[in-house]
N, C-alpha and C positions, 0 to 999 in steps of 0.2 A: 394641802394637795388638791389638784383638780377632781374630777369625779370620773373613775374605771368604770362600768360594770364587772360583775362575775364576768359573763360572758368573752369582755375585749379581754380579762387578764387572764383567761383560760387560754383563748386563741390568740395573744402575743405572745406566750411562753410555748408556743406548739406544745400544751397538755393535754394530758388527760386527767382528769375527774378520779379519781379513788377512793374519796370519802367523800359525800357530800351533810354539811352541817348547815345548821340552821343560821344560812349567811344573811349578815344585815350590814355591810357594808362595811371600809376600813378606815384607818388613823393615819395609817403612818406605813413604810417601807422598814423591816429591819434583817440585817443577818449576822448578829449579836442576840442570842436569845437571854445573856448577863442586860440586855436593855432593852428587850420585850415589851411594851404595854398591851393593853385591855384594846383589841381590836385590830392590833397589826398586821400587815402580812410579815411572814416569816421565810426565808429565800436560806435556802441549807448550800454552804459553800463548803466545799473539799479543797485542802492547799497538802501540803509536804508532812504538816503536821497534825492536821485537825481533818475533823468532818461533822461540816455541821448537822451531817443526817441525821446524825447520834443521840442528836439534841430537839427534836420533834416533836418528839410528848412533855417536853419540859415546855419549850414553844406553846403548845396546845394549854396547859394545864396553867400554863400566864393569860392565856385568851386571847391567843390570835386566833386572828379571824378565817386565814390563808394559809396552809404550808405549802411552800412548794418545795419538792424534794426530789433527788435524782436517784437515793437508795432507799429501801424500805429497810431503818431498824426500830418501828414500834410494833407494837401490838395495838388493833381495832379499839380493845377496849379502854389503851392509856391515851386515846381522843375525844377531847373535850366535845362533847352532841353543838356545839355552837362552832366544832372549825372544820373547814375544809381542805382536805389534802389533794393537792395538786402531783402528777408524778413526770417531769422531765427530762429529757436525755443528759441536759448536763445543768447542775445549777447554776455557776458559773456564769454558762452563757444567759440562762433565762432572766437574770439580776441586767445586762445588758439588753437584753431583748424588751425586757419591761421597761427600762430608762427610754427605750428607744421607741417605744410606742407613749409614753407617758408623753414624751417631748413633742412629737406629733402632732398634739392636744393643745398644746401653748401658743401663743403669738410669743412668745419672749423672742427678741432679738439675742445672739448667740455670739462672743467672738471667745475664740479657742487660742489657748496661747501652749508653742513649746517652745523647745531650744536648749542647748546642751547648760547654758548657765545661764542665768538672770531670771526666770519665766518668772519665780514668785513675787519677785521685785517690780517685774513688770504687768505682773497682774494687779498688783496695790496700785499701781501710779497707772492703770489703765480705769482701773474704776474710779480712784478718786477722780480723773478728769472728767468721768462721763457722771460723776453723781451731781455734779454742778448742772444738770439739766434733767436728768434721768432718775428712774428710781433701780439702781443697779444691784443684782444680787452678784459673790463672789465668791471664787475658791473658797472654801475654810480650809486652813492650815493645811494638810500634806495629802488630802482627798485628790490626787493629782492619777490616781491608775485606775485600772479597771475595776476595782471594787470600789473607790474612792468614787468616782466621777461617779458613777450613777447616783449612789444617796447624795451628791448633790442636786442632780436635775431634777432628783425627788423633792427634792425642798423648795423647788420652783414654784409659780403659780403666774394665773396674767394681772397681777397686778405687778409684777415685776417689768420694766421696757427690755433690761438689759440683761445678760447674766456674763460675767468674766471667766470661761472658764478655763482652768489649767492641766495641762494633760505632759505626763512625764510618762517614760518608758525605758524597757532594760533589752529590749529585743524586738525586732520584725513583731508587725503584726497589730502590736499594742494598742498603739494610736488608731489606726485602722480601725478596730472596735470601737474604739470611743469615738471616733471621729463621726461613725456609723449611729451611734448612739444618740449623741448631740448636736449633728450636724449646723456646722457653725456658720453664723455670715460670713463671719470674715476672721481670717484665721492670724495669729503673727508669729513669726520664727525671730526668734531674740539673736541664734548663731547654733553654727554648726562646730564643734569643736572638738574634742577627742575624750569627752566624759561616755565612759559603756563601752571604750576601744575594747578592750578584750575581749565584751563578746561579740561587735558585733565586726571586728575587723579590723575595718580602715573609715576614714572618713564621709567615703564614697555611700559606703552602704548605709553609716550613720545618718548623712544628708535625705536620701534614701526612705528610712522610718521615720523623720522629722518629717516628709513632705505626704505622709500618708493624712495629715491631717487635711488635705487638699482633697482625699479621693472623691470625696461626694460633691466637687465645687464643680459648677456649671458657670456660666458667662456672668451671671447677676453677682458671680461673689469674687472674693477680694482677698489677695494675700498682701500680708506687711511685713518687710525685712527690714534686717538691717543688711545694706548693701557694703557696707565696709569689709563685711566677713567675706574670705574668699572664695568660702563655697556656696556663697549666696548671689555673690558679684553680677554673675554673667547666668543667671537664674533667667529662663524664658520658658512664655506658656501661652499655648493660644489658646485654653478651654477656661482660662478665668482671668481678671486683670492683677496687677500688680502694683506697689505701691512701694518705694524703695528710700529709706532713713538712712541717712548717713555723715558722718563729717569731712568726707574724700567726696570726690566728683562723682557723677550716675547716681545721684541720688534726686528726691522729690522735695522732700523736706530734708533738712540741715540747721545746723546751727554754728553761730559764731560769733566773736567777745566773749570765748568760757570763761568762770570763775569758777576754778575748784577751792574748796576750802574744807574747813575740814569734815563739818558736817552737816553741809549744804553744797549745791548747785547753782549758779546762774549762766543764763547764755540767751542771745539774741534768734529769732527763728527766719532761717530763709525759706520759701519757699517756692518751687517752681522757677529757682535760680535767681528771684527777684527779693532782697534782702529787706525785711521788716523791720519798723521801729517798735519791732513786740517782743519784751523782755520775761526771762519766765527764772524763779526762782523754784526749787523742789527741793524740800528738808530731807537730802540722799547726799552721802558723802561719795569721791570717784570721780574719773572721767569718765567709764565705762556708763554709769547711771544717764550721761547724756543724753548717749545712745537710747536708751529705755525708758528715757523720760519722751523723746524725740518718740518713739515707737506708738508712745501713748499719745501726743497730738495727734499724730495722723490717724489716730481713731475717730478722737474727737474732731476732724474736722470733717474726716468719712462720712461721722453722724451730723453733720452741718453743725457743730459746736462754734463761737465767735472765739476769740483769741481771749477777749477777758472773760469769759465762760471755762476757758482752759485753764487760764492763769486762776479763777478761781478754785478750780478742782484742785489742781493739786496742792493749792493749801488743806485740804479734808485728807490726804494723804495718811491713812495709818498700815503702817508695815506688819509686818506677819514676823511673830518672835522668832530670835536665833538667825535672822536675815541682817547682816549689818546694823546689830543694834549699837548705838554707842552711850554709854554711861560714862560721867565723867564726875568721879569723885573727888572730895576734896583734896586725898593725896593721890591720887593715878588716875588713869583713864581704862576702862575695858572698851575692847570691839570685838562681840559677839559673834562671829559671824559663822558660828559651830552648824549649820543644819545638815549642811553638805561639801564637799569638795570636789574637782578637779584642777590641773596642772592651770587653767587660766585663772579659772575662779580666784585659785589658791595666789597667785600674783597679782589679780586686781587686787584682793583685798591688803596684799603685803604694801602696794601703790596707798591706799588709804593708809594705813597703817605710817608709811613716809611720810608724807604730807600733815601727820599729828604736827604740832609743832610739840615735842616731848624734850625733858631731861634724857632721857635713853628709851628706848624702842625694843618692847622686846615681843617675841613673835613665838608662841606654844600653838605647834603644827603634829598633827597627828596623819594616818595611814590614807591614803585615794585610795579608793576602790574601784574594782573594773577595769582595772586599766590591761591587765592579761600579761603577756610577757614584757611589756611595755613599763612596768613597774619601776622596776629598781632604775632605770636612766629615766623616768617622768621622778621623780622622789626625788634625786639627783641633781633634776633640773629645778626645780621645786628651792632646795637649800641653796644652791649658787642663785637665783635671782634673791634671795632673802639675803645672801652675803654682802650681793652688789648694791643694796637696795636699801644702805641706812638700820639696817638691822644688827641693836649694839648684841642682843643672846639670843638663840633661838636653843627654844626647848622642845625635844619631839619624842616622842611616846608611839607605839605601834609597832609594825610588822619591819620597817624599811627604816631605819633608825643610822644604819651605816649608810644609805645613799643620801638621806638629807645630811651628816656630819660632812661626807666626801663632796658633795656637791657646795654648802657651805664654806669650807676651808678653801678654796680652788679659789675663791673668791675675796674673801673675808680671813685677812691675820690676823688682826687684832679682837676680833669678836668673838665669842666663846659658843659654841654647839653642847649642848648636853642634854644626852640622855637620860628615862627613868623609866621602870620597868611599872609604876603605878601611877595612879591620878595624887595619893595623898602622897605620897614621896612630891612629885612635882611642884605642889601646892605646899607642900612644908618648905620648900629650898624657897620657894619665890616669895610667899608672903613671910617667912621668916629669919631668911639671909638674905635675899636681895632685893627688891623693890622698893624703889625709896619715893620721897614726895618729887612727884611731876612727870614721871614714868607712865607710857601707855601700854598697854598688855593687846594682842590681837590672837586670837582662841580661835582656829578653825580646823577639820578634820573634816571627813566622809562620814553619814550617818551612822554607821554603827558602831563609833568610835564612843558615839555618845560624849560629847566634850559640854557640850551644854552642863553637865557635872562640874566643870574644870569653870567657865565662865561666871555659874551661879556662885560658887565660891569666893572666887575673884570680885564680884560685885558686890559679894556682902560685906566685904574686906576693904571697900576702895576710898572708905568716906575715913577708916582708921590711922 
């Protein structure tokens, strides 16, 4: 990390002083005091279930250096004579507030990625194209909210050029802080699509907290869409520019001669309506990855990258697990793509899943979440495109088990829908009565379905 004084990380948290200890400077950011070391500052967060106030003299008695705390539950005397207690009005925000002054401090160049699906996929294929010139720091795994993001910009420093960072949200607001926090160059919206409907309405409003990641942008900075999506289309702004991907007309950059396969991309890049003999392969299976491969050129040429400076990043391409991972074992194939779900997500990947060239196709689908009253006809919709869509069984597990069979059947006579009330029941029927050599399995649900359980299984089983 760069170098704070006491003084900036007192007056960025709007604190006060409460204990003052025998400070000699810090390691590290943490608000886990299970991963504490000798010097850290320590940030006590309060959620629905925890507070980390609690945990202060444990903090201390590890050897931070810092607490900063919004409730006082220690006693004077269970503080380490080496740490200092900080007292702020809310921890929360002061873990933000400290990201947001630390970042201040950096020259790193900044691009912020959201959007209802793709962002992580397009955070991996944003970095690798910029690491082909660049020393690029990125997302780690699921660090995508407002506790997440900050210990990443903590991990920053100037020897980095770039940093990718990715910002996901459930409600108003979210992105807004972060966006405040890390204040990006140049921001991308992957789409707008109906993942968070339930809480946050309608799409309108969804579009709405995606563009908060704009708020701090002035003339010098840059937004990158994909203009295909409808609520991104006819997107205008005159307090920053714009930059618009797409494989329909109004776009900037485009592409054309795809090759989908099964798990890879190719496709030619137009750009500025005038078509190039620059041909780009990206180890992502989908049409959709096009798009988000297309998303990440036009970073890279943002950053004045050459076309084989591009072509060569995305061969350094490593993906973030449980994102369209595909395994293909001697007898079946798995497609991971358990992290997350919505109603579109949930059909690109059934589209991959087509395009296997397989013995039979089978497709274990688990619960969306967030979707609000919108559920049970999104579920619905969900089984009928998996009916129409080359899918010989679909197996589904969760809350909404009747809408994926009803929307399946409407669809699909001859294919078979079946439910199971567990993961080992599921996983006994498939790898023990039905999967046979050449079969490809496709594993996807909403996080807290936790299906990555159901896929790791599956992959240990696949070479059998």
């Amino acid at each position: 990390m760069e170098y704070m004084s006491f003084e900036e990380i007192v007056n960025a948290v709007s604190g006060q002083v409460i204990i003052y200890g025998k400070y000699s400077g810090y390691r590290n950011v943490s608000t886990d005091t299970r991963k504490i070391e000798k010097k850290d500052i320590f940030i006590a967060l309060k959620g629905e279930r925890f507070n980390g106030n609690k945990y202060t003299a444990n903090a201390s008695d590890k050897g931070a250096s810092i607490c900063i705390v919004d409730e006082v539950y220690f006693k004077q005397s269970e503080i380490n004579g080496r740490t200092s207690v900080i007292q702020v009005k809310d921890g929360n925000q002061a873990l933000l507030d400290l990201a947001e002054f630390y970042k201040s401090k950096l020259s790193v160049k900044v691009i912020g990625i959201t959007g209802s699906a793709g962002k992580t996929t397009t955070k991996d294929l944003i970095a690798s194209v910029l690491s082909a010139k660049f020393k690029v720091f990125k997302t780690e795994g699921n660090f995508n909210n407002q506790i997440g993001l900050p210990h990443m910009i903590f991990k920053l420093n100037n020897s980095y050029d770039v940093a990718v960072l990715e910002m996901g949200m459930n409600n108003r607001g979210e992105i807004h802080s972060m966006a405040k926090a890390a204040r990006p160059d140049i921001a991308v919206i992957t789409n707008v699509l109906r993942a968070h409907i339930g809480n946050l309405g309608t799409r309108e409003n969804i579009l709405a907290a995606k563009l908060e990641i704009t708020d701090f942008f002035s003339k010098d900075n840059i937004l990158v869409i994909n203009s295909d999506n409808d609520m991104l289309r006819n997107l205008k702004e005159d307090r920053f520019s714009i930059k618009r991907v797409g494989l329909e007309d109004n776009s900037d950059i485009s592409a054309y001669d795809m090759e989908i396969k099964e798990d890879f991309i190719k496709f030619n890049l137009c750009e500025n309506n005038v078509k190039k003999k620059e041909s780009f392969k990206v180890n992502v299976p989908g049409k959709y990855n096009v798009l988000n491969s297309l998303l990440a050129v036009a970073c890279g040429r943002l950053l004045n990258m050459t076309y084989e400076e591009i072509r060569e990043g995305f061969k350094n391409l490593e993906t973030t697990e449980m994102r369209m991972e595909i395994c293909k074992g001697k007898k079946f194939n798995v497609i991971n793509d358990s992290y997350n779900a919505n109603p579109e997500s949930m059909k690109a990947a059934i589209d991959v899943l087509k395009n296997f060239k397989s013995k039979r196709r089978i497709a274990v689908l688990g619960t969306m979440g967030e979707l609000g009253d919108k559920s049970c006809r999104m579920h619905e919709e969900v089984g009928k495109y998996a009916g129409e869509n080359s899918v010989d069984i679909l197996i589904v597990l969760g809350e909404y088990i009747e809408d994926f069979k009803g929307g399946f059947h409407v669809t699909n006579k001859k294919g078979k829908c079946i439910s199971f009330d567990t993961y080992e029941k599921a996983l006994e029927f498939l790898l023990k009565k039905y999967i046979a050599q050449g079969d490809t399995v496709l594993v996807k649900a909403s996080r807290a379905m936790k299906f990555e359980t159901i896929a790791e299984e599956l992959k240990k089983n696949s070479n059998n």
